[in-house]
C-alpha positions in Angstrom: -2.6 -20.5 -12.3 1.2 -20.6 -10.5 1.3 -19.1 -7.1 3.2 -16.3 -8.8 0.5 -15.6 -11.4 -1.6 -15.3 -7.9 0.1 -13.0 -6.1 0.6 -10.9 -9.5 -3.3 -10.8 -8.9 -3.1 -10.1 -6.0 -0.7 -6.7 -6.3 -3.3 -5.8 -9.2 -5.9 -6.2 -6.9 -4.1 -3.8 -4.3 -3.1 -1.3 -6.7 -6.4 -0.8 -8.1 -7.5 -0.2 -4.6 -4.7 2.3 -4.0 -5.8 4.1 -6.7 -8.9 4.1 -5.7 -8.3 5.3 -2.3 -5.8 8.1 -3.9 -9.0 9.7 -5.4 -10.8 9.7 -2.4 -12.2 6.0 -2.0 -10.6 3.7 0.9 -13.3 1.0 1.1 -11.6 -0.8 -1.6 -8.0 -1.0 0.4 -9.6 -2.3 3.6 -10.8 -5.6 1.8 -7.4 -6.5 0.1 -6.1 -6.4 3.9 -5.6 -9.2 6.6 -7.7 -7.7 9.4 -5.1 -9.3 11.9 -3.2 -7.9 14.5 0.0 -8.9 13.0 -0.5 -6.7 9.9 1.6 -3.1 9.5 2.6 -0.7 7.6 5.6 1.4 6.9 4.0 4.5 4.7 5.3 7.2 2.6 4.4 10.1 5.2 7.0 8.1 7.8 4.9 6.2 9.9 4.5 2.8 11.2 1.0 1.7 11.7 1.0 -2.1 13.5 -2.3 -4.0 13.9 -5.7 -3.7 11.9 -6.9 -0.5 13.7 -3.8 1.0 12.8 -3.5 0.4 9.5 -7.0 0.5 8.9 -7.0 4.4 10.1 -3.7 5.1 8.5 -5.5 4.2 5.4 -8.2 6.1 6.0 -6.4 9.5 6.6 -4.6 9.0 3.6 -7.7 9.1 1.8 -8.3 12.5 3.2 -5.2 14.3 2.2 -4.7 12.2 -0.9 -6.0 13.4 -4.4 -6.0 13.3 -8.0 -3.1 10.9 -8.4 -2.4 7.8 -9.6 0.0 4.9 -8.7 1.5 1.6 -10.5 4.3 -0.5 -9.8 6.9 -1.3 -12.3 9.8 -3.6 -12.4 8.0 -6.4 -9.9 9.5 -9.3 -8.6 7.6 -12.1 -6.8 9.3 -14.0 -4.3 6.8 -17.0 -3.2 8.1 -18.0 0.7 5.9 -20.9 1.2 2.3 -22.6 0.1 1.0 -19.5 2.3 3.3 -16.4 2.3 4.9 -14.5 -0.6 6.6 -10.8 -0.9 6.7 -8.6 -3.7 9.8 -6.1 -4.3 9.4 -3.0 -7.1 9.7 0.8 -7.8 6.0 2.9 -6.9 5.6 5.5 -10.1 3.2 8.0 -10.5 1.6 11.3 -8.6 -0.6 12.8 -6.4 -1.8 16.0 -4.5 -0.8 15.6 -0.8 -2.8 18.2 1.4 -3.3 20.0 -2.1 0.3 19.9 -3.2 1.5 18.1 -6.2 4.3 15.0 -5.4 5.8 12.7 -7.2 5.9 9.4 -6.6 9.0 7.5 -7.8 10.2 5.4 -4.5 10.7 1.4 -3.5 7.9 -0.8 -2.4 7.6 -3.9 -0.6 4.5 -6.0 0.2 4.0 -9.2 1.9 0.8 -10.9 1.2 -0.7 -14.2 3.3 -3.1 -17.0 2.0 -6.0 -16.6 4.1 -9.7 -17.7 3.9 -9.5 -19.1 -0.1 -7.8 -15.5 -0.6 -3.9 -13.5 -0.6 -4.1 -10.8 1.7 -1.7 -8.0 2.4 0.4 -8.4 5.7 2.9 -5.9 5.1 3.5 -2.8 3.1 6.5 -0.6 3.5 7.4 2.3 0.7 10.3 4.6 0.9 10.0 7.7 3.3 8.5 11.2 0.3 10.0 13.6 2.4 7.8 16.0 1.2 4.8 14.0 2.7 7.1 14.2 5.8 7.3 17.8 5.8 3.6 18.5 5.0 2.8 15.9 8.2 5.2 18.1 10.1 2.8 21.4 9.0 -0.1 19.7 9.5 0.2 17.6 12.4 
């Protein structure tokens, strides 16, 4: 298997999880994760989250106002770094309820997994800004 075929896995693997966590299930995210303190996110809803606890809870809350949707990534493009780091570029399609509300998801993603304990982890993810998931946060928050 070439390190790209890898980290193609390795995206699978983390949008199978985001799915999973879209419908209510976020156990599945937190293992495709470094737990590090280095790790961040730049999310939909216009947050940064930077360090495990962060992220971790970020993750977790968007489980709870996340529902019936679904996610996948079209158009990827692997770009390997070294032996140990690699980034992936695409375009996020799909939809969800957001605090109830339908919204549709059609924005850029970027992810930046590590080699780490025989596994690629996610480091980084960072999607476009929904400003409707901005304006709900506003409501809610």
């Amino acid at each position: 298997m070439t390190l790209e075929d890898e980290i193609r896995q390795a995206s699978e693997q983390f949008y199978a999880s985001l799915n999973r966590l879209i419908n209510g299930d976020h156990e599945p995210m937190l293992e495709v994760w470094a737990h590090g303190t280095d790790v961040s996110t730049m999310n939909p809803r216009g947050r940064v989250n930077v360090g495990w606890e962060q992220v971790r809870a970020g993750w977790e809350r968007a489980a709870q106002s996340l529902s019936d949707g679904q996610v996948s990534v079209e158009d990827l493009v692997v770009i390997p770094l070294a032996d140990q780091v690699a980034y992936t570029l695409g375009r996020e399609h799909g939809q969800v309820k957001f605090e109830g509300e339908p919204v549709k998801i059609d924005w850029r993603v970027t992810t930046i997994y590590r080699h780490e304990h025989g596994g690629w982890k996610v480091v980084h993810n960072h999607t476009d800004v929904s400003p409707t998931m901005v304006e709900g946060l506003v409501r809610t928050d």
